[in-house]
KOLLUMMAR-542166 format. One record per residue (C-alpha): residue in one letter; x, y, z. Coordinates in steps of 0.25 Angstrom, whole numbers, padded with zeros to 4 digits, m for minus. Layout:
<filos>
A_X_Y_Z
...
</filos>
This chain:
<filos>
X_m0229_m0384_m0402
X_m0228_m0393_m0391
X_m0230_m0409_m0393
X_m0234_m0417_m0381
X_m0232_m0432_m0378
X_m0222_m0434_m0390
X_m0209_m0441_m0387
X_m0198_m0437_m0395
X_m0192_m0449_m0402
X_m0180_m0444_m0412
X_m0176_m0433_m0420
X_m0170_m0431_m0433
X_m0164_m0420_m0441
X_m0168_m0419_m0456
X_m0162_m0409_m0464
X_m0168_m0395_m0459
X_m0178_m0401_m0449
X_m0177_m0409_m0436
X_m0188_m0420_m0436
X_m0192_m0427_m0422
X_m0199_m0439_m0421
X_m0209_m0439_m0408
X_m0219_m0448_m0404
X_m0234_m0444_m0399
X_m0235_m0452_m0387
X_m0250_m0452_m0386
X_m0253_m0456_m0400
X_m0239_m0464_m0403
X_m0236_m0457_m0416
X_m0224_m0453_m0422
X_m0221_m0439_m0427
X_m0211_m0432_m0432
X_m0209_m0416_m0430
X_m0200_m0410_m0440
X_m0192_m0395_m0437
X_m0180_m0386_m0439
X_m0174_m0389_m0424
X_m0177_m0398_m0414
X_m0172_m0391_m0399
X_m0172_m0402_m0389
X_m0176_m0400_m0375
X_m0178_m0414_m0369
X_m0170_m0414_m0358
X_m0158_m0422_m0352
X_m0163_m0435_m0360
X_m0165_m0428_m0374
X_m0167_m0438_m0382
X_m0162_m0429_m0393
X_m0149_m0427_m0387
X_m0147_m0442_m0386
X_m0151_m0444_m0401
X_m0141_m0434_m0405
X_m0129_m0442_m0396
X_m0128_m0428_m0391
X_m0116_m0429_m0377
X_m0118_m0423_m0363
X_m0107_m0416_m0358
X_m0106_m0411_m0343
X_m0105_m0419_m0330
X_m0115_m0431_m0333
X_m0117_m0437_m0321
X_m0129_m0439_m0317
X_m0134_m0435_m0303
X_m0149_m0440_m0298
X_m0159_m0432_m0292
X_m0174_m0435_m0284
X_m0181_m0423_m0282
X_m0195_m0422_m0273
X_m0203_m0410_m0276
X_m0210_m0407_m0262
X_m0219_m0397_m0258
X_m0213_m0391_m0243
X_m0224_m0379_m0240
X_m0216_m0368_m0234
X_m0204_m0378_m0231
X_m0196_m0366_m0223
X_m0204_m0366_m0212
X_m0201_m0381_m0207
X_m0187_m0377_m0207
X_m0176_m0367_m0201
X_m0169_m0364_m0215
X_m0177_m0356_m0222
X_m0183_m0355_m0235
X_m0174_m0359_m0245
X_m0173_m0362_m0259
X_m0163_m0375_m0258
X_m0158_m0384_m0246
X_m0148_m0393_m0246
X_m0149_m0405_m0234
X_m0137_m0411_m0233
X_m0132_m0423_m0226
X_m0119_m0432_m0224
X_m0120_m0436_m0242
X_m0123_m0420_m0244
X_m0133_m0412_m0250
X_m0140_m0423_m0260
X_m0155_m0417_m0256
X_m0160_m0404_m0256
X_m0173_m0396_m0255
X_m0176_m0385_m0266
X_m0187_m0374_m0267
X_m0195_m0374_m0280
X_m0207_m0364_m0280
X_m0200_m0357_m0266
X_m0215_m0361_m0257
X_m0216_m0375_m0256
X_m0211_m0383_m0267
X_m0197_m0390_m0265
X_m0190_m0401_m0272
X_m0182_m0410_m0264
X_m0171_m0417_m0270
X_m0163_m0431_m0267
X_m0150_m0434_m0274
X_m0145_m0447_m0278
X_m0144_m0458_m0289
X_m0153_m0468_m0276
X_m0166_m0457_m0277
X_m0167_m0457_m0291
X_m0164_m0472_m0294
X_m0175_m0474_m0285
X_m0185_m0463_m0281
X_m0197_m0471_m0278
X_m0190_m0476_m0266
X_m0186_m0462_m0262
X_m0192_m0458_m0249
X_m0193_m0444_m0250
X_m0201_m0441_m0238
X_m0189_m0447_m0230
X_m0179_m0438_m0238
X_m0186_m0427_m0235
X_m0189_m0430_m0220
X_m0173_m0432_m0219
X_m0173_m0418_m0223
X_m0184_m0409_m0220
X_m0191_m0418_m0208
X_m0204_m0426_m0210
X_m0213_m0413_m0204
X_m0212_m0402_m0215
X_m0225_m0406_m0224
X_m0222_m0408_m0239
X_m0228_m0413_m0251
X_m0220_m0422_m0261
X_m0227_m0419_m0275
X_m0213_m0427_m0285
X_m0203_m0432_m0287
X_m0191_m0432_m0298
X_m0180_m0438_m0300
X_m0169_m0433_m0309
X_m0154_m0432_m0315
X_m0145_m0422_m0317
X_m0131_m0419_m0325
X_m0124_m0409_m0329
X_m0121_m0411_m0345
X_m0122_m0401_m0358
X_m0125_m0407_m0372
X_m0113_m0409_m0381
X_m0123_m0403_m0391
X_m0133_m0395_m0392
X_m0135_m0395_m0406
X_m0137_m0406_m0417
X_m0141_m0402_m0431
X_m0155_m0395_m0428
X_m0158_m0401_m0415
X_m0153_m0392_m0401
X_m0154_m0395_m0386
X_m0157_m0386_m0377
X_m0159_m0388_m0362
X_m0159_m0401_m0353
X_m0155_m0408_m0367
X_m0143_m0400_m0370
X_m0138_m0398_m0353
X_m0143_m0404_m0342
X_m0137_m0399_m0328
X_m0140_m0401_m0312
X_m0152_m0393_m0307
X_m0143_m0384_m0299
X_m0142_m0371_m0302
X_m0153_m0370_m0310
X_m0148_m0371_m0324
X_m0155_m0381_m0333
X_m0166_m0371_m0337
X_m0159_m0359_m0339
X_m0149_m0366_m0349
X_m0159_m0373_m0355
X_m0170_m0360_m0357
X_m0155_m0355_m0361
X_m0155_m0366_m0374
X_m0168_m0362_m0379
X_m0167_m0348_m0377
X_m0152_m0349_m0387
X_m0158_m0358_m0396
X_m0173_m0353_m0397
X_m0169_m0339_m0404
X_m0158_m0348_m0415
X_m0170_m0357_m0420
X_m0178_m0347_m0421
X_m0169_m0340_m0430
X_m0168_m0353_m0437
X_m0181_m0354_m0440
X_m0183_m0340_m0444
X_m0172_m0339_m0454
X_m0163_m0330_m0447
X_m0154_m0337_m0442
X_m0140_m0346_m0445
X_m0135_m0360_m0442
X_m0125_m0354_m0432
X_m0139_m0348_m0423
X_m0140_m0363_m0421
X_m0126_m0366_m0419
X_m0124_m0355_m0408
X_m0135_m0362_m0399
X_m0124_m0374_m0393
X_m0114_m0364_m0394
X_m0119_m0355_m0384
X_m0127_m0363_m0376
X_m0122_m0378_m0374
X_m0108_m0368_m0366
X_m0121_m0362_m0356
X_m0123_m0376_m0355
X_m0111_m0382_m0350
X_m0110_m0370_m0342
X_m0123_m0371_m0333
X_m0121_m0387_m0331
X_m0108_m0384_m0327
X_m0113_m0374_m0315
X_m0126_m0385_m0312
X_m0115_m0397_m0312
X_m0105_m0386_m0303
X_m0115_m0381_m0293
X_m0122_m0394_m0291
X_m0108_m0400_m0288
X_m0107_m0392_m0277
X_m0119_m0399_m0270
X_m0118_m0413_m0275
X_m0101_m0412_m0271
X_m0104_m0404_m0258
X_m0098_m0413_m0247
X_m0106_m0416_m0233
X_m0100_m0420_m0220
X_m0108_m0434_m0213
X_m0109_m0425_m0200
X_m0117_m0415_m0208
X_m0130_m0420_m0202
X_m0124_m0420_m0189
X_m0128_m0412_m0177
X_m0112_m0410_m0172
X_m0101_m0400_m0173
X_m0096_m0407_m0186
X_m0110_m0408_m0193
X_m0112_m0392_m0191
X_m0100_m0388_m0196
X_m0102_m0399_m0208
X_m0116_m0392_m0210
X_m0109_m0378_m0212
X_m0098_m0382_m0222
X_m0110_m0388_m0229
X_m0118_m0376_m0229
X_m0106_m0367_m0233
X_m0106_m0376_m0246
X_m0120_m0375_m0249
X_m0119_m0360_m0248
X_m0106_m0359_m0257
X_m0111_m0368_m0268
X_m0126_m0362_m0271
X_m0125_m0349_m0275
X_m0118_m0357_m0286
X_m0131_m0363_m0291
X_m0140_m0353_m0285
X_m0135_m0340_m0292
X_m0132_m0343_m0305
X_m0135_m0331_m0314
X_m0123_m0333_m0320
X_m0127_m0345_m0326
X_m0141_m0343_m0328
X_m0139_m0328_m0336
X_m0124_m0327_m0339
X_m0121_m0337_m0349
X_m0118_m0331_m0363
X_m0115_m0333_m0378
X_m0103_m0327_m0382
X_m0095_m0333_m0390
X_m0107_m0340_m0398
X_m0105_m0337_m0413
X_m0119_m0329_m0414
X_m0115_m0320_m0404
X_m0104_m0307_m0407
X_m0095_m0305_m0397
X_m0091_m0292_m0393
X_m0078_m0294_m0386
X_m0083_m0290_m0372
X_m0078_m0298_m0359
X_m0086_m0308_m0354
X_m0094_m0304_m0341
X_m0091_m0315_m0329
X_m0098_m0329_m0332
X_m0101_m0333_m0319
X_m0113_m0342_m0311
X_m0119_m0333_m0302
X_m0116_m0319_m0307
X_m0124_m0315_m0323
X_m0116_m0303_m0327
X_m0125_m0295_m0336
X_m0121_m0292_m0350
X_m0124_m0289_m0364
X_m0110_m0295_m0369
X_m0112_m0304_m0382
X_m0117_m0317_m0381
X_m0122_m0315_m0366
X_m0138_m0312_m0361
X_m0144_m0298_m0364
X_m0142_m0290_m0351
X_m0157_m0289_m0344
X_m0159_m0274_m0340
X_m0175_m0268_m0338
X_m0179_m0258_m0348
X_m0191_m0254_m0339
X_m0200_m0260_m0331
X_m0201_m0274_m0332
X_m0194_m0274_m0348
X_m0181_m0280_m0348
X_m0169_m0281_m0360
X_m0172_m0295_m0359
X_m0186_m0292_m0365
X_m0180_m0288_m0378
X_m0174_m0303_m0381
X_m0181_m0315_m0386
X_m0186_m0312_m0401
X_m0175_m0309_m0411
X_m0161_m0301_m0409
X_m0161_m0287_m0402
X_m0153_m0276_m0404
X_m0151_m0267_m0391
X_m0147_m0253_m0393
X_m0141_m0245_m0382
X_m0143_m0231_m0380
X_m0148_m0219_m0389
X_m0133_m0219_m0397
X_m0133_m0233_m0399
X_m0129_m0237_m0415
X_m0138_m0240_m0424
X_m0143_m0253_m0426
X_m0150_m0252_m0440
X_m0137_m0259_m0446
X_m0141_m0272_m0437
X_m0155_m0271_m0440
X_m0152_m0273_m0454
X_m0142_m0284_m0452
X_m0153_m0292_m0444
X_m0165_m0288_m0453
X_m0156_m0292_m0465
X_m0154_m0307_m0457
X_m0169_m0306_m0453
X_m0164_m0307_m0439
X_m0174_m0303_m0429
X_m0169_m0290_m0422
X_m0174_m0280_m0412
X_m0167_m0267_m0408
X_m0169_m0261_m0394
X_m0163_m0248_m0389
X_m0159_m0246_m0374
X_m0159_m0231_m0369
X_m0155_m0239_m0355
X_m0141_m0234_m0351
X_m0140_m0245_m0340
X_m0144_m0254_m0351
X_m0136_m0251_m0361
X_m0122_m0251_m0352
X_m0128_m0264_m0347
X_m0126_m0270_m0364
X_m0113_m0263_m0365
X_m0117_m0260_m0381
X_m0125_m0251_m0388
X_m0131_m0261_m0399
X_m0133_m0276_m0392
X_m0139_m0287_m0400
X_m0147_m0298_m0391
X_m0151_m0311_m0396
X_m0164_m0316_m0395
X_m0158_m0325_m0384
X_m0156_m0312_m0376
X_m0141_m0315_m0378
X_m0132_m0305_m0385
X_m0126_m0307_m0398
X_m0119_m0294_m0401
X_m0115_m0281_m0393
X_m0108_m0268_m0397
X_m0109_m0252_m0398
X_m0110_m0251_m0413
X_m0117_m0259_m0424
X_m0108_m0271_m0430
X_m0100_m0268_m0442
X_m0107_m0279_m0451
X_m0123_m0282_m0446
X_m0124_m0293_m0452
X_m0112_m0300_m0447
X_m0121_m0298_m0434
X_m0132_m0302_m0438
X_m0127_m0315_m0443
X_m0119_m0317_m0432
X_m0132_m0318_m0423
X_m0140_m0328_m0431
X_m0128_m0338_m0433
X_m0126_m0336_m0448
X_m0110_m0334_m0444
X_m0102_m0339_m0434
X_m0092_m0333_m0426
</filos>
């Protein structure tokens, strides 16, 4: 359920419950909303994260932004470069504005950077701005304008008692690349399936504890790639004859352009950091003894190795592998002679722990897993892989909802 106009005034844990004092901001009462966890997603400012005393760790500078949103109706044809997705105008202090495509038509945003716009933004005149750029004759329509920071810091913590952060109040990172988002869809997709398991009795204290354990390194890794790749914009030195029609100003121009096109596939192709990341040595996942495939930012190298996403592969038209993930466990058998699985059923039946088994005839698919039995986590990651059934069921199965630790 979904409360609006309530402010969030403090939060205490009581034994088995979390109760939160919020204030109805049309009538002015105080009320009080007890549960079993309180998962805080308010952002950079979480007040819950301040109340808690709970550090930020990563590179806390600040940086300061004024972005105008600005309809430009088929922008490409008042100009010779083309329809592109990002530009970059450049002068003698460098690339501190720049011109981004949202809906690829006519929707843009145009961004300043510079503590002087966002102290001040009424006295910004973006008209002029623009004009310096683009000319005063291509027709536009100014529809906002934002202003806003940006860091690059992970929570110390992400965890305190029965409280969590997840997204903008556990990271926070620069825009480019693209990353806030994804880790934070990442947060609540990790932590979703463990309360759920909480609340439904199955699962253990160490379900809870595995949720900064494998998530808060996914963070410090993805603000380290948004601090890295903005770096090679905001550090990118210009020349003072770089606006100037001369011999020196041209070749000025194409060292700049050399860098730009070095540096973005950097933030650009990132399925590396978008897919790639993994869990494997979080204690409610069973390694297997396998190599790691390459971590890397541009390059996602498929695999059913423990701890890492659940390869994607179509099983027919428009059904995927991924389309078996997001209820309880599943259990993905490969091939006609693969072992049996009733010992695992009865393993997970016994622990009430939701659990779907899947054959694969797939041949593709099956050398694609590398095992003959793979067990996926609600979360699509893998928890445990191998060619025959484990030695002790239960030890599996209690290792997947955090009633042991590794």
């Amino acid at each position: 359920m979904l409360r609006y106009r309530c402010r969030f005034d403090s939060l205490l844990e009581e034994g088995d419950r979390v109760i939160a004092t919020v204030r109805n901001l049309e009538s002015g009462t105080e009320e009080q909303i007890a549960a079993q966890y309180v998962v805080d997603c308010s952002g950079s400012h979480s007040p819950i994260r301040r109340a808690f005393k709970i550090g930020m760790t990563g590179q806390s500078e600040t940086e300061y932004h004024f972005s105008v949103f600005i309809r430009l109706p088929e922008l490409w044809k008042h100009h010779d470069k083309g329809k592109a997705a990002l530009t970059f105008f450049i002068d003698e202090k460098g690339s501190w504005r720049n011109l981004v495509m949202i809906d690829g038509k006519e929707l843009y945003r145009f961004a300043l950077a510079g503590k002087e716009f966002y102290d001040n933004p009424d006295a910004v005149d973006v008209e002029w701005h623009f004009n310096q750029v683009a000319g005063p004759d291509i027709p536009r329509e100014i529809l906002s304008i934002l202003r806003w920071s940006a860091c690059d810091v992970v929570a110390d913590r992400y965890r305190v008692g029965r409280v969590f952060l997840a997204g903008d109040a556990a990271h926070q990172n620069h825009p480019s690349g693209g990353f806030g988002l994804n880790t934070g869809v990442g947060d609540i997709d990790n932590l979703g399936w463990k309360l759920a398991a909480m609340v439904q009795g199955w699962g253990r204290p160490g379900l809870l504890d595995s949720y900064e354990i494998e998530r808060r390194p996914v963070g410090l890794r993805n603000i380290n790639q948004a601090y890295t790749g903005h770096a090679d914009n905001r550090d990118r030195p210009s020349s003072p004859d770089i606006m100037k029609d001369t011999p020196e100003g041209a070749a000025a121009r194409a060292r700049m352009r050399e860098q730009i096109l070095a540096s973005q596939p950097a933030m650009v192709l990132t399925d590396g950091i978008a897919l790639g990341y993994r869990y494997d040595t979080s204690p409610i996942v069973w390694p297997d003894g396998s190599p790691p495939t390459p971590d890397t930012i541009s390059l996602y190298v498929p695999t059913a190795r423990p701890g890492s996403r659940a390869p994607h592969a179509w099983i027919s038209e428009g059904r995927s592998m991924v389309d078996f993930f997001g209820g309880g466990f599943v259990l993905l058998r490969f091939g006609a002679d693969a072992p049996a699985s009733e010992a695992i059923e009865a393993a997970f039946r016994r622990r009430e722990i939701p659990l779907d088994v899947v054959p694969i005839a797939d041949p593709a698919i099956a050398q694609l897993y590398e095992r003959k039995l793979v067990l996926v986590r609600p979360d699509g990651h893998v928890a445990w892989r191998a060619d025959v059934p484990p030695e002790d069921p239960l030890a599996l199965a209690d290792r997947v909802r955090g009633a042991v630790t590794a």
